[in-house]
C-alpha positions as CSV (number, residue, x, y, z in Angstrom):
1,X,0.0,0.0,0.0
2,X,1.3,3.4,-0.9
3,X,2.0,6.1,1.7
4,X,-0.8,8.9,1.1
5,X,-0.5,12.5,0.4
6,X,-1.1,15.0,3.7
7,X,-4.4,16.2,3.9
8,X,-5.0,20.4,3.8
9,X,-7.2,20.6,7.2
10,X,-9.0,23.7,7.1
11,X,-10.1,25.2,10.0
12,X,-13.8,24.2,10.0
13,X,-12.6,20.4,9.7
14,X,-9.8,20.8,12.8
15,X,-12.4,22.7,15.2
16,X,-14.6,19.7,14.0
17,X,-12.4,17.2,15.1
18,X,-11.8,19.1,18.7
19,X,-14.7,19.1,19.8
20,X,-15.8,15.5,19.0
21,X,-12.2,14.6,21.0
22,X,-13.5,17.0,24.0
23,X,-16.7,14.9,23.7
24,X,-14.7,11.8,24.3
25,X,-12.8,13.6,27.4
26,X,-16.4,14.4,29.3
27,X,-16.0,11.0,29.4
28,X,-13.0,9.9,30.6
29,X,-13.7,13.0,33.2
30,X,-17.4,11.6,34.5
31,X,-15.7,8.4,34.6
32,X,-12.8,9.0,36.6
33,X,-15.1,11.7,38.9
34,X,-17.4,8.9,39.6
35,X,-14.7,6.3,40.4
36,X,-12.5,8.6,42.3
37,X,-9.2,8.2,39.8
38,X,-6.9,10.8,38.8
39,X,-6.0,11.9,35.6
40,X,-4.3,15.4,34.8
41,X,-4.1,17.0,31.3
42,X,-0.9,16.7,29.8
43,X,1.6,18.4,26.8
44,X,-0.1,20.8,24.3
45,X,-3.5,19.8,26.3
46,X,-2.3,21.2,29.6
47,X,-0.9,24.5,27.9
48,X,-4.3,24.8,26.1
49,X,-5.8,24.9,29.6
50,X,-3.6,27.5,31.1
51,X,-2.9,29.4,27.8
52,X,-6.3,29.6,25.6
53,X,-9.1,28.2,28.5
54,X,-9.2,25.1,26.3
55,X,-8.0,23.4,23.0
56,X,-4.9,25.1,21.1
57,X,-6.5,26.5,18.2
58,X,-4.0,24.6,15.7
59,X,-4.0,21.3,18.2
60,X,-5.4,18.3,16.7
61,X,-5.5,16.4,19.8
62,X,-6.1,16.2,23.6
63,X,-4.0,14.0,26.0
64,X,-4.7,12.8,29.2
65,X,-2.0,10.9,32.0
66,X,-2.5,9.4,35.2
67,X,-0.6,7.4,37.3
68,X,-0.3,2.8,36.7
69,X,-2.7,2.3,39.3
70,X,-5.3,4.9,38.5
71,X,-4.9,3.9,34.4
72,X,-5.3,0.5,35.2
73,X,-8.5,1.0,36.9
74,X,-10.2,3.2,34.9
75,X,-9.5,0.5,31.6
76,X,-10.7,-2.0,33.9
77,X,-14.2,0.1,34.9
78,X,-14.6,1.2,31.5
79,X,-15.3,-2.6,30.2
80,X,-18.7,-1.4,31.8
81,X,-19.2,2.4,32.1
82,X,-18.6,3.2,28.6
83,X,-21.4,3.3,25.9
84,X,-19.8,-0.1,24.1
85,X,-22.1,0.9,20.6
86,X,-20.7,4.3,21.0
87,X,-16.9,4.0,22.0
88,X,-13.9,1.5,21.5
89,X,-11.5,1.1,24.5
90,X,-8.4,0.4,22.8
91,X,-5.2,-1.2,24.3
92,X,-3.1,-3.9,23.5
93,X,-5.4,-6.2,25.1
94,X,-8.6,-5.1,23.1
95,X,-7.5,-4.6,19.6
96,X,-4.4,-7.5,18.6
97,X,-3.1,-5.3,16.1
98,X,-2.9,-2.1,18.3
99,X,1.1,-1.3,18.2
100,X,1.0,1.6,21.6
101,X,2.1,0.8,25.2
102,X,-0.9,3.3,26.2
103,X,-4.5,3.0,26.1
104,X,-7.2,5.4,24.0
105,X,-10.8,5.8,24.1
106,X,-11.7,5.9,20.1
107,X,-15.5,6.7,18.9
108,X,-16.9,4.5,16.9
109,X,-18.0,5.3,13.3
110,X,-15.0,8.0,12.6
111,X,-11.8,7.9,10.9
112,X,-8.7,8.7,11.5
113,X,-5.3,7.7,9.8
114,X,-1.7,9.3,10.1
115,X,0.4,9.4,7.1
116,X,2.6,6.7,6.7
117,X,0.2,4.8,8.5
118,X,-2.5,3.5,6.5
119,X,-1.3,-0.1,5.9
120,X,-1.4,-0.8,10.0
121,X,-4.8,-2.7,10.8
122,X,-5.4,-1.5,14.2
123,X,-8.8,-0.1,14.4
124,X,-8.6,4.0,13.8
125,X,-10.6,6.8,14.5
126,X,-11.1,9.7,16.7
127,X,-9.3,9.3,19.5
128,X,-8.1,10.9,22.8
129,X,-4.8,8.8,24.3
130,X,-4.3,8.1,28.1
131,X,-0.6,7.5,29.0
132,X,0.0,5.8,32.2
133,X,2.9,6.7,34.7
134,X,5.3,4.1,35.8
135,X,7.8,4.3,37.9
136,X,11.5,6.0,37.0
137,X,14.4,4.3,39.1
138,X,16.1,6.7,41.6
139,X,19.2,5.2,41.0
140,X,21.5,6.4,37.5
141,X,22.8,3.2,36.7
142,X,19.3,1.5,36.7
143,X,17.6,4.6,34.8
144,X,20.3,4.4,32.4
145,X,19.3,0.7,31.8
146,X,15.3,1.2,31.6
147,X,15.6,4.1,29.1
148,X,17.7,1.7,27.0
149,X,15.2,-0.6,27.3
150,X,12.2,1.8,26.5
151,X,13.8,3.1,23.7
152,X,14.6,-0.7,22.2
153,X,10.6,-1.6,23.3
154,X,9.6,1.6,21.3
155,X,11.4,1.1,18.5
156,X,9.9,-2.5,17.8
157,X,6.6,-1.2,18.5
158,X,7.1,1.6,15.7
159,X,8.9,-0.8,13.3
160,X,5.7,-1.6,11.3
161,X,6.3,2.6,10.2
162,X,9.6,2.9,10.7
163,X,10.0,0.3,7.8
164,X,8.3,2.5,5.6
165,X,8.8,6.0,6.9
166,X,12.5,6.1,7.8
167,X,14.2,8.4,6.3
168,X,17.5,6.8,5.6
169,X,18.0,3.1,4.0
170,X,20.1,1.8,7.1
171,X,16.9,3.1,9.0
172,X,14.4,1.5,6.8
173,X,16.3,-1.8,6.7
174,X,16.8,-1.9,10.9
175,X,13.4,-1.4,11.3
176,X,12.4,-4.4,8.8
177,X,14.5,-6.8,11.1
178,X,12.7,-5.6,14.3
179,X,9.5,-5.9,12.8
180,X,9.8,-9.9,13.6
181,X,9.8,-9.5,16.8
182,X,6.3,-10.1,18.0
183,X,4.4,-7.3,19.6
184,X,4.4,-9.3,22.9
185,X,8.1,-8.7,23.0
186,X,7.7,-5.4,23.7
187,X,5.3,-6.1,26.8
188,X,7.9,-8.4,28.4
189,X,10.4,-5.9,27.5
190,X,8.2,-2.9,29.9
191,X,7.4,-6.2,32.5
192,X,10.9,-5.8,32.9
193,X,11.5,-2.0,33.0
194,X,8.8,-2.0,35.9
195,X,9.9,-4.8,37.7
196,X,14.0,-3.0,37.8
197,X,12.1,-0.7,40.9
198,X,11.1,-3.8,42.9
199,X,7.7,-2.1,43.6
200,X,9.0,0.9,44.7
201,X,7.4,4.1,44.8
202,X,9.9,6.0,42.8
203,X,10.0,9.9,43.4
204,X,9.7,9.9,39.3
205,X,7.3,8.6,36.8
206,X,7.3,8.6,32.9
207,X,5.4,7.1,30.2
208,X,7.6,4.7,29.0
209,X,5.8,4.7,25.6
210,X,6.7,7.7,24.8
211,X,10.0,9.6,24.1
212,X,11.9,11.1,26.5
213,X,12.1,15.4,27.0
214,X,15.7,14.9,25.6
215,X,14.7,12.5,22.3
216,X,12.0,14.9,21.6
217,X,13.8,17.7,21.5
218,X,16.8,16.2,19.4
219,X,14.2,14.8,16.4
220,X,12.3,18.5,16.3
221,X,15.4,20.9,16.6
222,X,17.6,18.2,13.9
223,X,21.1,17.8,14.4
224,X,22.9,21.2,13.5
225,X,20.3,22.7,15.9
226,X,20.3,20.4,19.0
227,X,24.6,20.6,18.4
228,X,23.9,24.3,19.4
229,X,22.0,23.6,21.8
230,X,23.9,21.2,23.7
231,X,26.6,23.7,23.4
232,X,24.9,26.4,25.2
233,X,23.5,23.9,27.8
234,X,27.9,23.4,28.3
235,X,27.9,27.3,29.0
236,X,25.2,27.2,32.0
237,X,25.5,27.9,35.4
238,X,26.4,25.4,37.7
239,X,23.0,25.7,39.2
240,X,20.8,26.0,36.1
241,X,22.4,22.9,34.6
242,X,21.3,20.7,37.0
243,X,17.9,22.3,37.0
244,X,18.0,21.0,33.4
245,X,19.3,17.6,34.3
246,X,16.3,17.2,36.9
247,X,13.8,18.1,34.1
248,X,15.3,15.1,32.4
249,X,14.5,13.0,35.2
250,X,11.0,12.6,34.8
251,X,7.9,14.0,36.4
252,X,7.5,14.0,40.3
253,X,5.2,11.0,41.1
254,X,3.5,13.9,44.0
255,X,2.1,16.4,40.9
256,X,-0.2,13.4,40.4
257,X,-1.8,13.6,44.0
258,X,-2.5,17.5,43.8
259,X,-5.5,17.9,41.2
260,X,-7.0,20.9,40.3
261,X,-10.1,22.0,37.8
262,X,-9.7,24.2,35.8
263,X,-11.6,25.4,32.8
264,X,-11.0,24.3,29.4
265,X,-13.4,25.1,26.7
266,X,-17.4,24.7,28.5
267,X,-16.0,21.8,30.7
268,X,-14.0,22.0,33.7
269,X,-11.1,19.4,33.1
270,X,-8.1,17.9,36.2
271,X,-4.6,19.7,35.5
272,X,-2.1,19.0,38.0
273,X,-1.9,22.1,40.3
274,X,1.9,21.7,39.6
275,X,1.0,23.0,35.8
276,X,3.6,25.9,36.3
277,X,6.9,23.4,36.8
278,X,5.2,21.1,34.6
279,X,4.6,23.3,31.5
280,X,8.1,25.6,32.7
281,X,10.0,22.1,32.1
282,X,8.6,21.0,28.7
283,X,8.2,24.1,26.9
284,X,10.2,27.3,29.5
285,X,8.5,30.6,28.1
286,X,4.7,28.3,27.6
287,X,2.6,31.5,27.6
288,X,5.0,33.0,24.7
289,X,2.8,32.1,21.4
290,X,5.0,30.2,18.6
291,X,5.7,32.0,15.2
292,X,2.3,32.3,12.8
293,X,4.6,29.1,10.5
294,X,4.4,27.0,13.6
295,X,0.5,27.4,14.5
296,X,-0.7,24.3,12.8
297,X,-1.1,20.7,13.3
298,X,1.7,18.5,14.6
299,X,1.0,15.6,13.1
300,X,0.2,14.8,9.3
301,X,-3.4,13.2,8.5
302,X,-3.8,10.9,5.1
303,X,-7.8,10.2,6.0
304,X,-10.2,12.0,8.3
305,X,-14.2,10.8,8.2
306,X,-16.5,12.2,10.4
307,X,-19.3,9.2,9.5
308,X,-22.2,10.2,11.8
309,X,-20.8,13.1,13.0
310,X,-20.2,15.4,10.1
């Protein structure tokens, strides 16, 4: 199957798609209300909270992150709270060709395919993610060794893409050999990365599905950029350098236990009441607005069907 052209989303499409993905967080919120779990926005969604009172006006998505225990609960309560003809709970467990360590709540009867992306048979629609928070050693050596791992796990989870969308040979070519490995692989491979704390309550928590702060910003800045950057990170302060290093770290585990609501669009949503630190760490100036180039969707969409919905 060929890889797709980008779509042009025009403004009445995007602000369509928001608000049927808000729709799906009223109910992850009622949910989690009624069941007394935890969640807190998270990435561009927190910064649309605090920033704009609600979505980004160019975001295409919302994300939501709660600690393990509270994500394993809510999938497990949502097997009967949700509206089964109106949503899909999809995880690893639910869909077998679903290739994410995290969970989302899709709605039914939409669709919604990335670009490089439209030969993976996972089910697909509109979506809002929920990334659970395990536990980041407080020891180097052992971090060291679970970030090695995550990054290997991540990799074979991605290789299905990575096989067609890398952008070098040698990249296409690694990717094709890790594609063998069966997705299961992957969920001995995070078995293990939890098991490295021996059930401790680390002081850190990341979502090990996910890049880290420092991968992230190394595949959007490009090499030549991230060079310079590293170079002025050299030139720090003592003290400001390993501010940076804790950011690095992971997020504290305590953020989680001090929830807030706060408004976002007509809906009153959980953000961590640690939102400053938390939004100061990812993004430093958050309330400074990006250039007018930047303001547009992050991620490129092939296939977008509203079904019932448009």
């Amino acid at each position: 199957m060929e890889i797709r052209e980008a779509l042009t989303v025009d403004n009445e499409t995007l602000r369509k798609m928001q608000l049927l993905e808000l729709g799906i967080l009223k109910e992850i919120d009622a949910v989690c209300r009624k069941h007394g779990l935890r969640y807190t926005l998270c990435g561009g969604s927190m910064l649309g909270a605090i920033r704009h009172g609600g979505i980004i006006p160019w975001d295409d998505d919302i994300d939501v992150t709660m600690l393990r225990d509270d994500y394993d609960r809510f999938f497990e309560v949502c097997k009967t709270e949700l509206d089964a003809d109106k949503y899909f709970v999809q995880t690893m467990a639910t869909d077998p060709d679903y290739r994410l360590t995290y969970g989302r709540i899709l709605l039914k009867g939409t669709k919604f395919v990335r670009v490089g992306q439209e030969h993976i048979r996972a089910r697909n629609g509109l979506f809002v993610d929920i990334f659970p928070r395990d536990g980041k050693s407080d020891f180097f050596l052992i971090r060291k060794l679970q970030s090695i791992l995550a990054k290997f796990m991540r990799k074979i989870l991605y290789s299905p893409v990575g096989a067609r969308r890398s952008k070098s040979m040698p990249g296409r070519w690694g990717f094709r050999v890790l594609r063998h490995f069966p997705r299961k692989s992957a969920l001995h491979i995070l078995n293990v990365i939890n098991f490295l704390n021996l059930g401790k309550k680390t002081e850190r928590v990341v979502c090990w599905g996910l890049m880290s702060n420092k991968e992230r910003r190394k595949l959007e800045m490009g090499r030549e950029a991230y060079k310079a950057y590293k170079k002025k990170i050299r030139g720090l302060p003592p003290e400001e350098k390993k501010k940076r290093k804790e950011r690095d770290r992971g997020i504290c585990r305590e953020w989680f236990y001090q929830i807030e609501d706060l408004p976002f669009e007509d809906m009153e949503a959980m953000v961590t009441s640690a939102w400053d630190t938390w939004l100061t760490w990812n993004y430093d100036d958050y309330m400074k607005l990006p250039p007018v180039e930047k303001r547009k969707i992050h991620q490129t969409v092939s296939q977008i069907d509203f079904g019932g919905y448009a």
